[in-house]
MARLUM-690223 format. One record per residue (C-alpha): residue in one letter; x, y, z. Coordinates in steps of 0.5 Angstrom, whole numbers, plus 2048, in hexadecimal, padded with zeros to 3 digits. Each point is the difference from the previous one (the first is absolute). Example, Ala and Ser with C-alpha at 12.3 -4.5 7.8 and 13.67 -1.06 7.14 Angstrom:
BEGIN
a8197F7810 s8028077FE 
This chain:
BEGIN
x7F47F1719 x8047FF806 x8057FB7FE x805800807 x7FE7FA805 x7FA801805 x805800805 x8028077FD x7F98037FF x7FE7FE807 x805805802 x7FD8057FB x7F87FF800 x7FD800807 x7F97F9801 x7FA803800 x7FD7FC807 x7FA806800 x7FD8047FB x804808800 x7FD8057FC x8058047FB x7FB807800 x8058037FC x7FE7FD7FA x7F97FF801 x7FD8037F9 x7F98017FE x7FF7FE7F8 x7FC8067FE x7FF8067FB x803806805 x8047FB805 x8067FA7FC x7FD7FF7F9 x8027FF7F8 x7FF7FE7FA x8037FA7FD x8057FB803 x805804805 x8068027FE x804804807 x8077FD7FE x7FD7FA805 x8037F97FF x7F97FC800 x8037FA7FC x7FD7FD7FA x7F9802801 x7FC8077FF x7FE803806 x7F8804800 x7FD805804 x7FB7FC804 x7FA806800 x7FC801805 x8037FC806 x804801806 x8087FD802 x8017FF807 x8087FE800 x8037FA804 x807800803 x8047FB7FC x807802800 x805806801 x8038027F9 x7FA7FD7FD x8018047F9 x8077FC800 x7FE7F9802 x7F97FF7FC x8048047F9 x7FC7FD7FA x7FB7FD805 x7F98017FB x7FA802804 x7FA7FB801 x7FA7FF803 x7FC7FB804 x7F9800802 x7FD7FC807 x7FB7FF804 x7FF804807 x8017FA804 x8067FF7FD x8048067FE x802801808 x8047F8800 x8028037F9 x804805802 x8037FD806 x8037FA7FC x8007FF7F9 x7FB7FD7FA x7FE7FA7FF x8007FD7F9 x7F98017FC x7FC7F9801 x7FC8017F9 x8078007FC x7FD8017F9 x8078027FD x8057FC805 x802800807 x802806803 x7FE807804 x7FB8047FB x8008087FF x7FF8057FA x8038057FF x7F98047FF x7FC802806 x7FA8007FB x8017F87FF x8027FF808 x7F9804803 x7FC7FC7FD x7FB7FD806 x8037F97FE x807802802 x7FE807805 x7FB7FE805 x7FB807800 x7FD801807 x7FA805801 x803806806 x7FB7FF805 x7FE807803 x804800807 x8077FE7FC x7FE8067FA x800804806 x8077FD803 x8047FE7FB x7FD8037F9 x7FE8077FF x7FB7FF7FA x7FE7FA7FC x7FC7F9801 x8057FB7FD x8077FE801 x8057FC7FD x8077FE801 x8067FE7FC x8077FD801 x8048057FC x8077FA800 x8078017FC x8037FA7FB x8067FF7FD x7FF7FE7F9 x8047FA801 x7FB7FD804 x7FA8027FB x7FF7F87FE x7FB8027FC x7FC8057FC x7FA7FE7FE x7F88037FE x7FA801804 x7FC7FB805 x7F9804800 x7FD7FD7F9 x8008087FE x8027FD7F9 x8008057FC x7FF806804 x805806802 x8027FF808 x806804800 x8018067FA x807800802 x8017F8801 x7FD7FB7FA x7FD7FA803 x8047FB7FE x806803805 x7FB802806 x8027FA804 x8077FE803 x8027FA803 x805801806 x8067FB801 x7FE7FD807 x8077FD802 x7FC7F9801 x7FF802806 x7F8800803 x800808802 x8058057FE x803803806 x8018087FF x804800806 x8057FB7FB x8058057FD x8007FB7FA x7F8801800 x7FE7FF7F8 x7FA806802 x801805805 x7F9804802 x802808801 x7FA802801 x7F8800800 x7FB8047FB x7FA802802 x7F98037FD x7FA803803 x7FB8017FB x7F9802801 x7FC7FB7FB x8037F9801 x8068007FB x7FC7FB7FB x7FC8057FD x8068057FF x8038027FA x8067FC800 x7FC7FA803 x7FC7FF7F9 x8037FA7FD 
């Protein structure tokens, strides 16, 4: 975590005033594309939590900073889940804190894509035939998730599901009880990511398209 003055990294990190694509690092999780098994170990610091393969969907990377790999070291990865009306105001400017704070006050995430796709956390639209066209070379349904960074430090709290799935796996790779993280919001009413002191920085937006709608997929049934 940067621990110099806003000033200082003001210098170094340019504000996101629009949305800028970092193609480079776009990735699709999948067998014969960027896959593995287990908890990534690349020599990467991701801080305290483990990172998984998020299978079957698609990174579009966002512009955040330059030396990104210096500025976000021991930054772990999260996701945050949205509706479409949304996402675009969220991208722009920041999170707010959740209105339903089962756990306390503060930005929700997970650290499983499992978890955060649900259709109460991900918004699942059907394609309509002239954006299949368009946009989507195949498939019926899109979902998207905010793929955010997080330093530890402002991991308030770790706690378990909110789905009721009681005693049902969600994630293989992630118990129920730890799915849920509470994000320090600064007592502040959105946290902006444009601030070089912003708790949560959102770096990219993962993407599924499938065929089926996603509940009735594989991983889906929990």
């Amino acid at each position: 975590m940067f621990l110099g003055s806003s000033k200082t990294l003001s210098k170094q990190q340019k504000y996101r005033a629009d949305i800028k694509i970092n193609p480079q690092y776009n990735r699709i999780y999948a067998r014969g594309h960027t896959y593995w098994r287990g908890a990534l170990n690349d020599r990467r610091d991701r801080g305290n939590q483990p990172y998984y393969c998020p299978v079957g969907w698609k990174r579009c990377a966002f512009y955040v900073t330059d030396n990104f790999y210096e500025k976000f070291k021991g930054w772990c990865i999260c996701y945050h889940g949205t509706k479409f009306a949304c996402g675009l105001s969220i991208l722009l400017s920041g999170l707010k804190p959740a209105n339903k704070a089962v756990h306390g006050a503060g930005i929700y995430a997970s650290p499983s894509i499992t978890y955060t796709s649900h259709p109460r956390y991900a918004e699942v639209k059907r394609i309509n035939s002239s954006s299949q066209s368009k946009f989507f070379k195949s498939g019926k349904y899109v979902q998207f998730v905010l793929e955010c960074r997080v330093h530890p430090s402002n991991i308030i709290k770790i706690d378990k599901e909110t789905l009721a799935a009681g005693n049902t796996t969600i994630d293989f790779n992630i118990e129920n009880k730890i799915i849920e993280w509470v994000i320090d919001n600064q007592n502040k009413s959105i946290v902006n990511f444009n601030d070089p002191e912003a708790s949560i920085v959102c770096t990219g937006i993962m993407m599924r398209v499938t065929d089926d709608h996603p509940g009735l997929l594989p991983e889906s049934q929990w």
